[in-house]
N, CA and C of each residue as an Amber inpcrd file, in Angstrom:
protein
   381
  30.4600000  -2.7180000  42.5110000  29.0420000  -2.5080000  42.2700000
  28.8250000  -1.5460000  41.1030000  29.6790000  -0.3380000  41.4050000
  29.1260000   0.4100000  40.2130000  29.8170000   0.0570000  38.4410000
  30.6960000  -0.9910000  38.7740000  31.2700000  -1.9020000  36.9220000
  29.8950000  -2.4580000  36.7980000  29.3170000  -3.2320000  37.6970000
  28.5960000  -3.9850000  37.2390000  27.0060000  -3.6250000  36.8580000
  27.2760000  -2.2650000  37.2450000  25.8160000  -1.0990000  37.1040000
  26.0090000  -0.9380000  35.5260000  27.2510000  -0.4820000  35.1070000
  27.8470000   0.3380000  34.1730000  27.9420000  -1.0830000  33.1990000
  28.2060000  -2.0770000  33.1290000  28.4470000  -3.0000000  32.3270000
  26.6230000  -3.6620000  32.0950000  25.8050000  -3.2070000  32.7200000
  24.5380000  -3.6550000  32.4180000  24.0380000  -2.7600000  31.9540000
  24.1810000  -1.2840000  31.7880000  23.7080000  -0.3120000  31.2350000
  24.4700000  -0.1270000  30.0990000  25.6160000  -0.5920000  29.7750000
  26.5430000  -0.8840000  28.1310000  25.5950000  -1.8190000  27.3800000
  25.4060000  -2.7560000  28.0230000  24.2810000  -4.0310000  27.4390000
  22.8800000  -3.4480000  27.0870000  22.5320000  -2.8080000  27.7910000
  21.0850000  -2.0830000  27.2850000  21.1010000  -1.4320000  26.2000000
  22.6150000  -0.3580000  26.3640000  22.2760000   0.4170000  25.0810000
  22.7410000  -0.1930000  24.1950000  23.7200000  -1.4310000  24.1970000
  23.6100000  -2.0890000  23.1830000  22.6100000  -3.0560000  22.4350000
  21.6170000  -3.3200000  22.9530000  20.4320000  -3.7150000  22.7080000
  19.4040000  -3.1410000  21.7510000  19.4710000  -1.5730000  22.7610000
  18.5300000  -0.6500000  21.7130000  19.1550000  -0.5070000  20.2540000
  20.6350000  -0.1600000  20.5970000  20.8540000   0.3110000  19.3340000
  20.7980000  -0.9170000  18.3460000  20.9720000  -1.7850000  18.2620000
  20.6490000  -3.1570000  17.8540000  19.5100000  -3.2590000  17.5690000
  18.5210000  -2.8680000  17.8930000  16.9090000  -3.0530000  17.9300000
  16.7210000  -1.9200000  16.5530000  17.3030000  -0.8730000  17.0560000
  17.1100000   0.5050000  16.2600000  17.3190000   0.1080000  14.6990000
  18.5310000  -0.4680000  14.6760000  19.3270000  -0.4000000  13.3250000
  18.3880000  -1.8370000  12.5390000  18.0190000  -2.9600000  13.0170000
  17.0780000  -3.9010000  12.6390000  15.9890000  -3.4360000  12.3630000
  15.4670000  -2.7320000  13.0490000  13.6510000  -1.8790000  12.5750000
  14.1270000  -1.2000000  11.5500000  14.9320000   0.1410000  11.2840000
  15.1580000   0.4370000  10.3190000  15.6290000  -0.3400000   9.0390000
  16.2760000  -1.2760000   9.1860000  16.1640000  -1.8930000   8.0680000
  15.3030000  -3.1210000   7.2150000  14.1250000  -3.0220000   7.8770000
  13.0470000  -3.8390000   7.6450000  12.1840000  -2.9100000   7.5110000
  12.1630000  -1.6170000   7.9670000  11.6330000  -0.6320000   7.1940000
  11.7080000  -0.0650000   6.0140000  13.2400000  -0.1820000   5.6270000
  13.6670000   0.2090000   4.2690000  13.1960000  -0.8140000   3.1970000
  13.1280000  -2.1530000   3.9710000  13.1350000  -3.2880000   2.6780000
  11.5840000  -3.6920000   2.6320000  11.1380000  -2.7760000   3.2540000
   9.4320000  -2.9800000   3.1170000   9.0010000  -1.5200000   2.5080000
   9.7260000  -0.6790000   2.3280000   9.1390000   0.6210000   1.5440000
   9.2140000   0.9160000  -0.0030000   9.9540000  -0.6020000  -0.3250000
   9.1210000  -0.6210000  -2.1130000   8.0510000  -1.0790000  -2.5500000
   7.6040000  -0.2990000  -3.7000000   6.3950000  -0.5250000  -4.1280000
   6.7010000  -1.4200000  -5.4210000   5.4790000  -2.0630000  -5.2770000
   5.6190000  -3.3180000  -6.7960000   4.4670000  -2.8210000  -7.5420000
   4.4450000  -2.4870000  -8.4490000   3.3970000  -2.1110000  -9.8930000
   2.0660000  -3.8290000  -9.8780000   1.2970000  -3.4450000  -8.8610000
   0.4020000  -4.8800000  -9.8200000  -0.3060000  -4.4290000 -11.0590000
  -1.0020000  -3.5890000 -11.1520000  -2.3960000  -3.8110000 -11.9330000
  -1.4010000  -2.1970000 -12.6640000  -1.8940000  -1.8900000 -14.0680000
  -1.6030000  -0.4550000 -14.9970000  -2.8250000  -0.6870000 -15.6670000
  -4.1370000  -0.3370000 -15.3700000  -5.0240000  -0.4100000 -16.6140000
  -5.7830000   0.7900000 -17.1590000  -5.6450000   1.1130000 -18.6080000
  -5.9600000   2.3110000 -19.0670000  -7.6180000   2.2830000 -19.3020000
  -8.5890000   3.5890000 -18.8120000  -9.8360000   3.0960000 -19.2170000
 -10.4140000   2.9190000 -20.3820000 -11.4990000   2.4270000 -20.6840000
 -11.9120000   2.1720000 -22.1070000 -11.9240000   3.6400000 -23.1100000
 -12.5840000   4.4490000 -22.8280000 -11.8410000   5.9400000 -23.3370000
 -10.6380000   6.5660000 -23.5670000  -9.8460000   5.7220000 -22.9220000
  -8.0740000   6.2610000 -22.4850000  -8.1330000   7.8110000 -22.0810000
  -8.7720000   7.8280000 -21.4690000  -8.6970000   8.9740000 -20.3450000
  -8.0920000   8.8360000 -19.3290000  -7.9450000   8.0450000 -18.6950000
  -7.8280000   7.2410000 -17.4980000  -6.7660000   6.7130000 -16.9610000
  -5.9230000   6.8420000 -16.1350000  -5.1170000   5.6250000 -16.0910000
  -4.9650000   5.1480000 -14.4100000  -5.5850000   4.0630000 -14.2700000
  -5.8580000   2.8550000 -12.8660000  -4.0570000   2.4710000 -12.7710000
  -3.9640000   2.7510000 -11.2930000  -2.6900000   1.4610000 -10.7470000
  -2.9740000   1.3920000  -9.4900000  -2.3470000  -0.0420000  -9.6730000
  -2.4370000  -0.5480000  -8.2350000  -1.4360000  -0.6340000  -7.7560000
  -0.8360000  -0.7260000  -6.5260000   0.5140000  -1.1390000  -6.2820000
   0.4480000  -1.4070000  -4.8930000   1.5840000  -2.3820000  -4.2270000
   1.5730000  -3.1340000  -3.4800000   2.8900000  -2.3170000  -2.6570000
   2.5670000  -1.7120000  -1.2920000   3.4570000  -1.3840000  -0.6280000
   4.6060000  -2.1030000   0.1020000   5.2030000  -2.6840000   0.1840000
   6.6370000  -3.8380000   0.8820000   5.5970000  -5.0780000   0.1510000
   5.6260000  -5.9620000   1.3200000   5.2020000  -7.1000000   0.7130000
   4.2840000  -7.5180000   1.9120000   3.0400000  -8.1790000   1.6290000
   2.7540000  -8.7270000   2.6820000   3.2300000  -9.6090000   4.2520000
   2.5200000  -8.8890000   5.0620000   3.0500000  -9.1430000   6.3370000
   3.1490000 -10.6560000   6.7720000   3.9150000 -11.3760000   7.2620000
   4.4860000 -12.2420000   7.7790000   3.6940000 -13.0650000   9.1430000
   3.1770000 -13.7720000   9.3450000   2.9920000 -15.2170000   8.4510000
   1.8040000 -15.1750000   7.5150000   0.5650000 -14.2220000   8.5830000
  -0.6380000 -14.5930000   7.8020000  -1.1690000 -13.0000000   8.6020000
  -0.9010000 -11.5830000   7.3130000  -0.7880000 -10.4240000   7.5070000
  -1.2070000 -10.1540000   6.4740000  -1.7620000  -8.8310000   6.4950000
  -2.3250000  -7.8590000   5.2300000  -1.1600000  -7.4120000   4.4250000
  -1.9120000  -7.2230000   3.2430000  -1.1910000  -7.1560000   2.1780000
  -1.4820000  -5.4170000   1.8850000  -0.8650000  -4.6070000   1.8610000
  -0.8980000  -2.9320000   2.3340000  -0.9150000  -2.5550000   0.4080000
  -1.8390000  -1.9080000  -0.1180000  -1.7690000  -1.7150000  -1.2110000
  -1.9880000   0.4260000  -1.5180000  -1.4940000   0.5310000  -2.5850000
  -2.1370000   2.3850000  -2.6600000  -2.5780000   2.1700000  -4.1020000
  -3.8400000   2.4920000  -4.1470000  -4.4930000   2.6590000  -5.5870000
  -4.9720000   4.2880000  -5.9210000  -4.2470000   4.4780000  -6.9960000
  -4.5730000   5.8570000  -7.8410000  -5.2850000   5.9330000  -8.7720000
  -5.6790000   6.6960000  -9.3250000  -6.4200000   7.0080000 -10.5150000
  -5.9590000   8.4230000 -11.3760000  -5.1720000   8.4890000 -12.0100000
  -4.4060000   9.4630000 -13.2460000  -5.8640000  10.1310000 -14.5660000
  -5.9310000  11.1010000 -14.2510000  -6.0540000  11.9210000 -15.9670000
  -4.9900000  11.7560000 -16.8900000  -5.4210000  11.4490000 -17.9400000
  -3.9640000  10.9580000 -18.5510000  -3.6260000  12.7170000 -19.8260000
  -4.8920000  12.7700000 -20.3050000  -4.6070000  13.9840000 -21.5680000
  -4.5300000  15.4750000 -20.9890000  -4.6080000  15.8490000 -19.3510000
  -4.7530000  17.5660000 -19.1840000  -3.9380000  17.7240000 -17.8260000
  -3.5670000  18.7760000 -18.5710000  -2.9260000  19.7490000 -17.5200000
  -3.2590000  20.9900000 -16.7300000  -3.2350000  20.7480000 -15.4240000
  -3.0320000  19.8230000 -14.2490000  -3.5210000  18.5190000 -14.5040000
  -2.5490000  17.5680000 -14.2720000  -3.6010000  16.2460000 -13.9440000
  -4.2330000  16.2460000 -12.9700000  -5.7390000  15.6750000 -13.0200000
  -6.7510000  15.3630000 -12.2710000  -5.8100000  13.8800000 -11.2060000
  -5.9480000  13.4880000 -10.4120000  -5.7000000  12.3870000  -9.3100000
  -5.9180000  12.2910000  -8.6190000  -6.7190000  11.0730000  -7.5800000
  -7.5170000  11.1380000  -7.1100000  -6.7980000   9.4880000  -6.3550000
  -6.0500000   9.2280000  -5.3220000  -5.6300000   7.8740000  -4.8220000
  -5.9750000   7.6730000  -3.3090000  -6.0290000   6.6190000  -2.3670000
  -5.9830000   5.9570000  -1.3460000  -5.3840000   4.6530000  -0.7830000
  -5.1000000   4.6720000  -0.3290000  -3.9140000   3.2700000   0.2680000
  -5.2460000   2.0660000   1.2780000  -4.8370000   1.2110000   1.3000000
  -5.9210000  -0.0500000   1.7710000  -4.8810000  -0.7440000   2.4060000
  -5.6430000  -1.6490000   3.2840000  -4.9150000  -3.1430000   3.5480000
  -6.1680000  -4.3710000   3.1180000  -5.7800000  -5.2030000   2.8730000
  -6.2300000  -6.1990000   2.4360000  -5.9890000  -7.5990000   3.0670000
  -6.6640000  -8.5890000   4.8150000  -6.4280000  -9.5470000   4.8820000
  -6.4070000 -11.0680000   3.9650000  -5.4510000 -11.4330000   3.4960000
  -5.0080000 -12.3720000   2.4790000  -3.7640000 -13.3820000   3.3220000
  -4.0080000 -13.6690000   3.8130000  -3.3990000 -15.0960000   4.6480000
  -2.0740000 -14.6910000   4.2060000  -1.2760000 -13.5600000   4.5990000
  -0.3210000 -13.2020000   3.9820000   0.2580000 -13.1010000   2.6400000
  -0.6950000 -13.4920000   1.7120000  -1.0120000 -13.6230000   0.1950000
  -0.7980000 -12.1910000  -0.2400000  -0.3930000 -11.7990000  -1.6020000
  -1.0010000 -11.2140000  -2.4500000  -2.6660000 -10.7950000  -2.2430000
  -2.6930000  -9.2510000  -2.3040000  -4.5860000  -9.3390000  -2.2080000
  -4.8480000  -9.6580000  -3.5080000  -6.3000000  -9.6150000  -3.8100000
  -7.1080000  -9.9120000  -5.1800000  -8.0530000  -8.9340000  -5.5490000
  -8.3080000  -8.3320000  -6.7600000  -8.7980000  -7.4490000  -6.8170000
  -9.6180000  -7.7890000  -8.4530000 -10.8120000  -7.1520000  -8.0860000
 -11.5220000  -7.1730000  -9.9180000 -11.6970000  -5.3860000 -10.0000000
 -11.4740000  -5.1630000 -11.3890000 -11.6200000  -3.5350000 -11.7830000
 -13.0330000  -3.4730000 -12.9880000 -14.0140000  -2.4720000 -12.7720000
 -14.7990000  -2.2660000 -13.5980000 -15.4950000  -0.6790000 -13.3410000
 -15.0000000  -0.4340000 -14.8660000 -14.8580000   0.8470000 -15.3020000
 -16.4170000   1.3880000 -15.9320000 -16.8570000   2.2900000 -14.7560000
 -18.0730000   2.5520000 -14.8200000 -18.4380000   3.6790000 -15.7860000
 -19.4440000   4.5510000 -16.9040000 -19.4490000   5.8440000 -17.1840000
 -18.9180000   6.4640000 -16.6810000 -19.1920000   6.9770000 -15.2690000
 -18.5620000   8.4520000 -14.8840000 -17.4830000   8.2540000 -13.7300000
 -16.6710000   6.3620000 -13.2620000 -15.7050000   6.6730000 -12.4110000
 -15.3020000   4.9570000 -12.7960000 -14.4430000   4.4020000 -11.5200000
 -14.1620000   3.2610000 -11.9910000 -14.3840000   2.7910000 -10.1590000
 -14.8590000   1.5990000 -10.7350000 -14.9100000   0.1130000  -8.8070000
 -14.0100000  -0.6460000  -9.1320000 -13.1580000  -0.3020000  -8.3000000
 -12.3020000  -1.6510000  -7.6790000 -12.4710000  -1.9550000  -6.5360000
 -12.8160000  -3.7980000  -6.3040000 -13.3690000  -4.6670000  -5.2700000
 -11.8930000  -5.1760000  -4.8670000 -12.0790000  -4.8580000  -3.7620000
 -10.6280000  -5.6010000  -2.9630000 -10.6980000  -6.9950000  -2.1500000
 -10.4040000  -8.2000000  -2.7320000 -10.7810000  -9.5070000  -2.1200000
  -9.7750000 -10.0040000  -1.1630000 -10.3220000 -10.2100000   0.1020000
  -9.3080000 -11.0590000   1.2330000  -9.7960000 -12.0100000   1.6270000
  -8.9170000 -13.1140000   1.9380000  -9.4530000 -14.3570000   2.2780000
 -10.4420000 -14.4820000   3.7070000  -9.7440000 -13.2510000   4.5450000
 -10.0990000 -12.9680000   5.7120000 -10.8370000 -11.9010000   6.3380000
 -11.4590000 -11.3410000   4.6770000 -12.3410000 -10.3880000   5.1920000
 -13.7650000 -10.2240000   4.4110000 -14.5460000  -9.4660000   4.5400000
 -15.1760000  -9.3670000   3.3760000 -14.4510000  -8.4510000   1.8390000
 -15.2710000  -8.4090000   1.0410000 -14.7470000  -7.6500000  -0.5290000
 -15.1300000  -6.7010000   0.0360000 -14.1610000  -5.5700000  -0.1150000
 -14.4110000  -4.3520000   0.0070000 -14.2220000  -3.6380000  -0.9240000
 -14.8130000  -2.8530000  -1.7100000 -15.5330000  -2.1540000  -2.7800000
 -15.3880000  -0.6700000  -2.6430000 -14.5830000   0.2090000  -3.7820000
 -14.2040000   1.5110000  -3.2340000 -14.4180000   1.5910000  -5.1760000
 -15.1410000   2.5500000  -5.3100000 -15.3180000   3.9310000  -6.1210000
 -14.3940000   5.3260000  -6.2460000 -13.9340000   5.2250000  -7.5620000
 -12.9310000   6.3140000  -7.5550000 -13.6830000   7.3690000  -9.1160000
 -14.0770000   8.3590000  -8.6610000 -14.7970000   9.3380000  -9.6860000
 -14.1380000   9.9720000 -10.4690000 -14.7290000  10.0670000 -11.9090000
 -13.8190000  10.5830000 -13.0780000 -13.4300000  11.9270000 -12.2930000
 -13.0270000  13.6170000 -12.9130000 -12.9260000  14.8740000 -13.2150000
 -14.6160000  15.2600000 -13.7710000 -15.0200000  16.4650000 -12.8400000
 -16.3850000  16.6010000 -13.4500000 -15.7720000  17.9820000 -14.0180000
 -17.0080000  18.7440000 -14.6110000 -16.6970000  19.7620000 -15.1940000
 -16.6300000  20.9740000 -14.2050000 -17.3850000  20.5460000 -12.7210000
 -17.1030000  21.9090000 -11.6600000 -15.8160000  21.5850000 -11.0770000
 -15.2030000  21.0120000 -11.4530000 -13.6450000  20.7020000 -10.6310000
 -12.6680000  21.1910000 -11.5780000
């Protein structure tokens, strides 16, 4: 009785650890980032990126993105970023950029959601 306690509790922890070492490595191969979008603003003050965290989720999963916004000419740089998800039928999300006077909109398009629309503000002069 007690082999067969002991030989089912070998199997368990061989399971977890099996489980363990698979999550971690689908963690690792989902923690690069891919460069989509580099766009400098019409002033070149500015510099917009987008980037795409692992890759969209599997079959029909959000697409996990972090968008920044760079001062490009002073020191300290000004930066100002936030991370999104984006439902896209496991797609690539879609995005339009338009660079306003005093900040820049980027609209985040999913097949499965509405456009969601986020404002990122230049450096004012009280900051």
């Amino acid at each position: 009785m007690k082999q067969r306690i002991l030989k089912i509790l070998l199997l368990i922890e061989t399971l977890i650890i099996v489980s363990a070492v698979l999550w971690g490595c689908l963690t690792f191969v989902n923690s690069k980032k891919t460069e989509l979008l580099r766009e400098t603003s019409p002033d070149g003050n500015y510099l917009l990126i987008i980037q795409e965290l692992g890759t969209p989720d599997w079959p029909f999963g959000t697409d996990h993105l972090k968008i920044s916004l760079y001062e490009q000419n002073a020191e300290p740089r000004y930066r100002v970023s936030f991370q999104a998800d984006v439902s896209n039928d496991g797609c690539t999300a879609n995005y339009e950029i338009e660079w306003l006077e005093d900040s820049v909109q980027i609209a985040l398009i999913g097949s499965e959601q509405p456009t969601a629309y986020y404002v990122l503000p230049f450096k004012t002069l009280a900051e």
